[in-house]
C-alpha positions in Angstrom: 100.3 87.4 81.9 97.1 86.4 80.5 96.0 84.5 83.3 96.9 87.6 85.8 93.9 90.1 83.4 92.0 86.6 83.3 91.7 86.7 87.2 91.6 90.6 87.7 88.5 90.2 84.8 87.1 87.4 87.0 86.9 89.3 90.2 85.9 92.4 88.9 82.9 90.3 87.5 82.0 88.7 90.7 82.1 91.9 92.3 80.0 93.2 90.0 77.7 90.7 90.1 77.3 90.4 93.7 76.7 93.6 93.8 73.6 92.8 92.0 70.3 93.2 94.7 68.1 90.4 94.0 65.2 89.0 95.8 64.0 85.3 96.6 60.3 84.8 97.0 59.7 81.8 99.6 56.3 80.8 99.4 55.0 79.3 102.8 51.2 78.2 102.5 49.8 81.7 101.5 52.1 83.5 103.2 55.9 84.9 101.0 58.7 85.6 102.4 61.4 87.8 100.9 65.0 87.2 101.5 67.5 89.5 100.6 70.4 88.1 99.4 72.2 91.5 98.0 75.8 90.8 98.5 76.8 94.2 99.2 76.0 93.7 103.4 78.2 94.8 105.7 79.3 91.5 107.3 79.6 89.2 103.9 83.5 89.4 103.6 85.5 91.2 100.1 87.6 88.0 100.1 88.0 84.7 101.4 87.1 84.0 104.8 90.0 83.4 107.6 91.6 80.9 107.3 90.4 79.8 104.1 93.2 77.5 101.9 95.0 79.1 99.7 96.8 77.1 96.7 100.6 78.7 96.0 98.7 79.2 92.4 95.9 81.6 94.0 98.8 83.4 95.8 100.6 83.7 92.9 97.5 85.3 91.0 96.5 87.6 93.2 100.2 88.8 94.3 100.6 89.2 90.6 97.6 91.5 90.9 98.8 93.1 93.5 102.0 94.5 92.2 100.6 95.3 88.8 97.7 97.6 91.2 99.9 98.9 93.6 103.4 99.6 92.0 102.5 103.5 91.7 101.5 104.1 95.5 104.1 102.1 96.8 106.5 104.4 94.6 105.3 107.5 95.9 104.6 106.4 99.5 108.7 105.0 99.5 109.2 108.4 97.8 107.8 110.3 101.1 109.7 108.0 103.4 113.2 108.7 102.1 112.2 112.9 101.7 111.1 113.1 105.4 113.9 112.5 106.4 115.7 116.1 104.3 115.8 119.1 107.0 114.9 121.2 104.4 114.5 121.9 100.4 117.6 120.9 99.1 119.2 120.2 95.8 120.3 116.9 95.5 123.7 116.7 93.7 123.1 120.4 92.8 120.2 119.6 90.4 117.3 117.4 91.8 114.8 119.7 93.6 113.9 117.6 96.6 111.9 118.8 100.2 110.5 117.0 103.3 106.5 116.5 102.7 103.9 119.8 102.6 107.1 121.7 101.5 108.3 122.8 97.9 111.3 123.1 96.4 111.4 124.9 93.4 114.8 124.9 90.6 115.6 128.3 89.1 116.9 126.8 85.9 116.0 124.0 83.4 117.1 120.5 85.5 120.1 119.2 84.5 121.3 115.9 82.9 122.5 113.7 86.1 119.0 114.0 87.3 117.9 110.0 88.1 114.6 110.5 90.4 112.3 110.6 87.9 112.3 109.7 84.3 111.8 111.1 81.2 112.4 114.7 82.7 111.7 117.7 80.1 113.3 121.2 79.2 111.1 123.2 78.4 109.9 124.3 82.3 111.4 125.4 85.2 110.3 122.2 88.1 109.3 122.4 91.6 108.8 119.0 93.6 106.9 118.9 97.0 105.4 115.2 98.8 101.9 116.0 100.6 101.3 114.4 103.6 97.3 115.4 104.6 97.8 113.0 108.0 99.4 116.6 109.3 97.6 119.7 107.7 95.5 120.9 105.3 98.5 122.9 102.5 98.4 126.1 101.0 99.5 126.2 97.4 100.6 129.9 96.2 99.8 131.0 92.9 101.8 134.6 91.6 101.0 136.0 88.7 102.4 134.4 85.6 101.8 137.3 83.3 101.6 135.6 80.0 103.9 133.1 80.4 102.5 129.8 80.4 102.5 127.5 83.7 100.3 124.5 85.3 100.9 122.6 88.7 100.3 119.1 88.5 98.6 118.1 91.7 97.8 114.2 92.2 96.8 111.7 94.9 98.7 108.5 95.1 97.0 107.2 92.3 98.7 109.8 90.8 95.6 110.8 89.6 95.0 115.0 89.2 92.5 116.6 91.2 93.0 120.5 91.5 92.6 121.9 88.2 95.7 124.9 88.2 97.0 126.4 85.6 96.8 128.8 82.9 94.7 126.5 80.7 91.9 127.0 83.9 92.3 130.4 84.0 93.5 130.1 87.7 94.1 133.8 89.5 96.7 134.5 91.4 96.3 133.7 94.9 96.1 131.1 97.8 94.4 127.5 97.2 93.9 125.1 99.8 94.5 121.0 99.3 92.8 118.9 102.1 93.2 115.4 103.2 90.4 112.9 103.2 89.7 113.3 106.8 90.3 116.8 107.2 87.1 118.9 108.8 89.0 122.2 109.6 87.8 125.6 109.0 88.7 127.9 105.8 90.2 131.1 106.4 89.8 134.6 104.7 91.7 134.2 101.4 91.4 131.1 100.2 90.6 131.3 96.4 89.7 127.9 96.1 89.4 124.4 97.6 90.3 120.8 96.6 90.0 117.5 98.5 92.9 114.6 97.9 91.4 111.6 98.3 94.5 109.6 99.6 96.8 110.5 102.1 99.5 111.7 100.2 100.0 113.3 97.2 102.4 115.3 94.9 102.4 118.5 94.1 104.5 119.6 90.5 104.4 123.3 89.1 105.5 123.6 85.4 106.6 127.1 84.3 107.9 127.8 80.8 110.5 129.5 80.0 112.5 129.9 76.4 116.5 129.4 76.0 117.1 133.5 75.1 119.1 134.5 78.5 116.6 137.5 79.2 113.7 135.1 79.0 115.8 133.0 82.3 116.5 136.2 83.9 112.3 137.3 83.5 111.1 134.5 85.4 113.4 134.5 88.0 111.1 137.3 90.5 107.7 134.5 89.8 110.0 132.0 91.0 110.6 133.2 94.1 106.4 133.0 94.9 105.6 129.4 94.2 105.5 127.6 97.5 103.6 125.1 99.1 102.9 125.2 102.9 100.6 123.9 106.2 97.7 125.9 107.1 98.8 126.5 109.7 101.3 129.2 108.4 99.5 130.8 106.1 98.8 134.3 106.7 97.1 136.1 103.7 100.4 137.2 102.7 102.3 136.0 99.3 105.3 134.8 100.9 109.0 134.5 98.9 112.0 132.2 98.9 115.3 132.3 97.1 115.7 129.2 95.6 118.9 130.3 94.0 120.2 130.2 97.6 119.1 126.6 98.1 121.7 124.1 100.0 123.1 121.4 98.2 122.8 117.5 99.2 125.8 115.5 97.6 124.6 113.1 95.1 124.9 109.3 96.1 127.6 108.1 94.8 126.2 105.0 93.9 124.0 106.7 91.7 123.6 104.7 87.7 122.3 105.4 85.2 118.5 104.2 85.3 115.5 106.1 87.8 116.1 105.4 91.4 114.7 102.6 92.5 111.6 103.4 94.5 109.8 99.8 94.5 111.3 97.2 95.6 109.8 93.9 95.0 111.8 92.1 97.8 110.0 94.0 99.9 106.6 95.3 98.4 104.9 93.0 100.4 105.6 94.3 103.5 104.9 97.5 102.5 101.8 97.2 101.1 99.0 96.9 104.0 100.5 100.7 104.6 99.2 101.6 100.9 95.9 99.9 101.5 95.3 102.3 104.5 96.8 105.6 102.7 94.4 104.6 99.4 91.4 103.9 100.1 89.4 101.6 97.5 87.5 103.4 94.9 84.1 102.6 93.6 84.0 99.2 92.1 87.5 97.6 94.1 86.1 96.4 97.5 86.6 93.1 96.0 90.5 93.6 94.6 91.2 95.1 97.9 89.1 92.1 100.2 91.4 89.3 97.7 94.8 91.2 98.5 94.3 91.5 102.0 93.0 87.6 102.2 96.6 87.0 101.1 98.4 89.2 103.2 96.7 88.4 106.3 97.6 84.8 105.7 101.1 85.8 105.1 101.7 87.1 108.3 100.7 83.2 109.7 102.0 81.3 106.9 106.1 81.8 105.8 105.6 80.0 102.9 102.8 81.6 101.7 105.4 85.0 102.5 107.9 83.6 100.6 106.0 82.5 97.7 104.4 86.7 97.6 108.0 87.5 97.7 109.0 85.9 94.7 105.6 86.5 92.6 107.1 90.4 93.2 109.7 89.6 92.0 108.9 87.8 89.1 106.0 90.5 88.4 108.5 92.7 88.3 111.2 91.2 85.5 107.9 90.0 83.5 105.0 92.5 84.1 106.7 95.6 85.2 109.8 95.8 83.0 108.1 95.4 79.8 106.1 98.5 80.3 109.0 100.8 80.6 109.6 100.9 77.1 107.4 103.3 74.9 106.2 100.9 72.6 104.3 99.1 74.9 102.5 102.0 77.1 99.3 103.6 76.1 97.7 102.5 72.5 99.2 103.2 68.6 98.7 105.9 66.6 100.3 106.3 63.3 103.7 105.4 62.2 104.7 103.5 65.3 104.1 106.5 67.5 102.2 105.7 70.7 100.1 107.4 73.0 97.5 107.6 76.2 94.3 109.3 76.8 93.8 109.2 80.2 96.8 110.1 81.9 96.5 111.5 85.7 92.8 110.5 85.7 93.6 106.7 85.1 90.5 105.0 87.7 90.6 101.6 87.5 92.7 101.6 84.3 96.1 100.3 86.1 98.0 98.8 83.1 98.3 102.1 81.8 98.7 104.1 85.3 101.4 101.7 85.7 103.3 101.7 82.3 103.3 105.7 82.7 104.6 105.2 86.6 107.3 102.8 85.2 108.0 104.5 81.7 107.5 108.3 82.7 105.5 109.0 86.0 103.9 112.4 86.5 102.3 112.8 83.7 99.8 115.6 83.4 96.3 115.3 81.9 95.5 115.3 78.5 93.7 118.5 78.3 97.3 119.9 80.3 99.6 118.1 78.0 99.3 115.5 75.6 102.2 112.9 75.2 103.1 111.0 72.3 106.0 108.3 72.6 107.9 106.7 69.7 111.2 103.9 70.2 110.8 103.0 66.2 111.7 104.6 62.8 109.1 104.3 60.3 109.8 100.9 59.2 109.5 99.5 62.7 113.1 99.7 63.6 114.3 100.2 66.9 116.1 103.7 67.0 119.9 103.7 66.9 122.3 106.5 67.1 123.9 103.8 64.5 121.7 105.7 62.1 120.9 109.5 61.1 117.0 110.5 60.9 114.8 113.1 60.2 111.7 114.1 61.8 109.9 116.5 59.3 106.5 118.9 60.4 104.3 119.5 57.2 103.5 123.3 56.5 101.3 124.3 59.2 101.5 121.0 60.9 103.9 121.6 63.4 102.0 120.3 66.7 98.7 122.7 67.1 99.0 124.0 71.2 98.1 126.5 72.7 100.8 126.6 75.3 103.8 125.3 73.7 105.4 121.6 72.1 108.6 119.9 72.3 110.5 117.1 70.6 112.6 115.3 73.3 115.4 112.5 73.1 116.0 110.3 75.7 118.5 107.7 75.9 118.0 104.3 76.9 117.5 104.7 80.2 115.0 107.6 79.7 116.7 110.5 80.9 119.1 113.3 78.6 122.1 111.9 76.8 124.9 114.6 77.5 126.3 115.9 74.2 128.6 118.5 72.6 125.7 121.4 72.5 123.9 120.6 75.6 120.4 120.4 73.7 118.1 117.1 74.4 114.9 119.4 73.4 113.8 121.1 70.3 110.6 122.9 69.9 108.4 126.6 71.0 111.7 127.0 73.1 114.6 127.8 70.2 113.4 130.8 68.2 116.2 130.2 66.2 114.7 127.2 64.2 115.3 127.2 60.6 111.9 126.1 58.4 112.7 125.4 54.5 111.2 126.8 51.7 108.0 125.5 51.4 107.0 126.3 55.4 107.8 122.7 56.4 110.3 122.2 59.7 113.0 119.2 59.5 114.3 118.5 62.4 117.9 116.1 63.0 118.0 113.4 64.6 121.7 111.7 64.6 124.4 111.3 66.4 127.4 113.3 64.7 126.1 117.0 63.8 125.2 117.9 60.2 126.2 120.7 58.2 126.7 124.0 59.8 123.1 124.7 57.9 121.4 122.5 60.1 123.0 123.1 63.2 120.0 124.9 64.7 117.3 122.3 63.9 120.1 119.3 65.5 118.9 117.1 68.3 122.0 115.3 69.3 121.4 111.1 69.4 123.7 108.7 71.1 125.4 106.3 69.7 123.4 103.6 71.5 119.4 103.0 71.5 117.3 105.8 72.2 113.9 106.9 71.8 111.4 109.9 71.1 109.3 111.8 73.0 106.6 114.5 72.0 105.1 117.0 74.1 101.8 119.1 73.1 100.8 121.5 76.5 97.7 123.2 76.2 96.8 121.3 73.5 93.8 121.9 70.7 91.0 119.7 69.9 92.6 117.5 67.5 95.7 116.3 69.5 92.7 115.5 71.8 91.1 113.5 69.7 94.5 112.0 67.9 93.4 113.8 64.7 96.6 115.3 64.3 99.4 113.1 65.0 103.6 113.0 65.0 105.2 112.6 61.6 107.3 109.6 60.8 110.6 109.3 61.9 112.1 108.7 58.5 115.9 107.0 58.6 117.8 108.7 56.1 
């Protein structure tokens, strides 16, 4: 692994450095001439020339690269492929809200345990899911009014990378907003609130609405629910349009379906999808050269089948020894206290791609920090991997229960990263239950074990498997000093 960031490091520098202008004097009698030999010309080439040899260690490198760079796009461009194919929003197996691109579906409930298309799912929101695909249309985005309640839509490129700030944390009004492709030139019509350009072809576009677990809070939102959509200019009309969701037809669930996230990269075949990425995402400042090295390789791939093999097995290789490490929580983001870990730069990663890609791999569609700040935790205070072998606690100080202004969550996962079913139905405790039970001095304990504790402590229980699990922390709308990891999870203290 060292030598992969040893070769990304190296041709980030020579990019760098050739980007460099510099100027040779050439004296000739009394005459100088000056040669520019700035290596940012149009006709010097990103990578090696055609034809150039390429040793099966250079492949390796730069496949290795490759995968680490392009794992996230390839995920959501295989994720538009398989829901282009859906004749409309469905619900797959009754519980995944799933549409063909520039749509929306949108659920009309918590989602459901069963769920395997993206990990580390929450309940504390109501989803929507919708692919963009800005090679058709420009999309209209509707925004209802939310009242109090709190909400957000996540909307990312294929970076997954946000760029149209909506939410209640904005201020957004109610209204119509416009997302437009890279190449789109079209008029804007009467009506349009506000405009945002995607930089890549496709995108995603994820509302969040929160909603508590009292009954009459699930039948509230249910009207606002109805109003969120996402569709093509060319429907819109200046009028808030409606869908029942409840009436929503169901897709049967695969029944192949296991227990970890749906496969969406494949490494046997990455390869061959990846010149489609390269034209959906185009190279951001500073990656001319990362893009010229990759498609060095590729084109010589498509004359060489040993140099196609050899990329098929670095994927799949990258994959055991790069990719899989990075779905557990330990190794994603940077420490803070008490094993806890975190990330600061969620959905505006850049050129950070280990951490795009251990969020892609551990728990894609992550919002920004300033939307919601995450913290992650597999370990009990001494270090030891979480068991449902064990009971623990998880205790908030007086006044330090996570600061938020929209609301905070503790989450269990299994080891596959999605809920563990149990005898209560809880996988979430937090702004949610208004029947949690603080002791005497104003702290908040919450269980963590598999087997439920005394009928006192029922109400601050999140059920554990008996197998390996893990932690999860959510602060939405969160203050300064979750920002700034001033305030940060309490220990999770095995008892």
């Amino acid at each position: 692994m060292k030598k992969t960031y040893l070769l990304l490091l190296t041709v980030s520098l020579l990019f760098i450095n050739c980007k460099k202008e510099t100027t040779i004097k050439e004296t000739e009698g009394d005459n100088v001439t000056v040669a520019d030999s700035s290596a940012v010309k149009k006709n010097i080439p990103a990578g090696p020339v055609a034809n150039t040899i390429l040793t099966d260690e250079y492949v390796k490198h730069v496949g290795a690269i490759a995968y680490l760079w392009g794992w996230p796009m390839v995920n959501i461009h295989n994720r538009k492929v398989t829901f282009e194919k859906l004749p409309q929003p469905m619900y797959k197996g009754g519980i995944v809200p799933l549409s063909p691109p520039n749509q929306l579906c949108m659920l009309t409930d918590y989602i459901k345990p069963g769920e395997r298309e993206v990990a580390c799912p929450n309940q504390d929101v109501v989803y929507g899911f919708g692919i963009t695909d800005f090679t058709k249309d420009a999309i209209v985005v509707q925004v209802p009014d939310f009242g109090d309640r709190f909400w957000v839509y996540q909307i990312c490129n294929q970076r997954i990378d946000g760029y149209a700030p909506i939410g209640k944390m904005y201020g957004t009004k109610p209204g119509f907003y416009l997302l437009t492709g890279p190449k789109w030139k079209g008029k804007v019509p009467d009506g349009i609130s506000g405009v945002y350009k995607c930089d890549t072809d496709l995108g995603v576009v994820i509302p969040r609405v929160f909603q508590s677990d009292d009954p009459a809070d699930k039948k509230a939102i249910q009207p606002v629910l109805t109003k969120i959509m996402i569709y093509t200019l060319s429907q819109f009309d200046g009028k808030m349009k409606t869908k029942e969701w409840a009436k929503t037809p169901i897709l049967p669930a695969d029944p192949k379906t296991g227990n970890e996230e749906t496969k969406w990269v494949k490494p046997e075949v990455f390869f061959d999808e990846l010149p489609a990425i390269l034209q959906e995402v185009p190279a951001l400042p500073g990656e001319e050269a990362i893009y010229g090295q990759i498609q060095s390789v590729l084109a010589a791939a498509t004359k060489d089948p040993k140099i196609k093999n050899l990329l098929k097995q670095t994927a799949i290789e990258a994959d055991q020894k790069l990719i899989q490490p990075l779905f557990q929580f330990s190794n994603v983001g940077y420490p803070v206290k008490d094993y806890w870990t975190t990330q600061s730069n969620g959905a505006q990663f850049g050129l950070d791609y280990l951490t795009r890609t251990s969020c892609a791999k551990a728990n894609i569609f992550v919002n920004k920090p300033f939307e919601t700040k995450y913290f992650y935790q597999d370990r009990d205070v001494s270090g030891v991997r979480l068991s449902g072998k064990n009971n623990y606690t998880v205790t908030f100080a007086k006044g330090e229960v996570p600061p938020v202004k929209g609301f905070w969550s503790l989450t269990l996962y299994n080891e596959y990263h999605f809920f563990s079913p149990n005898s209560v139905d809880r996988f979430s405790l937090g702004t949610k239950n208004k029947g949690l039970k603080y002791n005497a001095d104003g702290s908040l304990t919450l269980y963590v074990q598999n087997a439920p504790p005394s009928a006192d402590k029922m109400s601050n229980w999140l059920p554990a498997p008996k197998e390996v699990f893990s932690l999860y922390i959510r602060c939405y709308w969160p203050e300064e000093k979750v920002l700034k990891d001033i305030w940060t999870p309490p220990a999770v203290i095995k008892v």
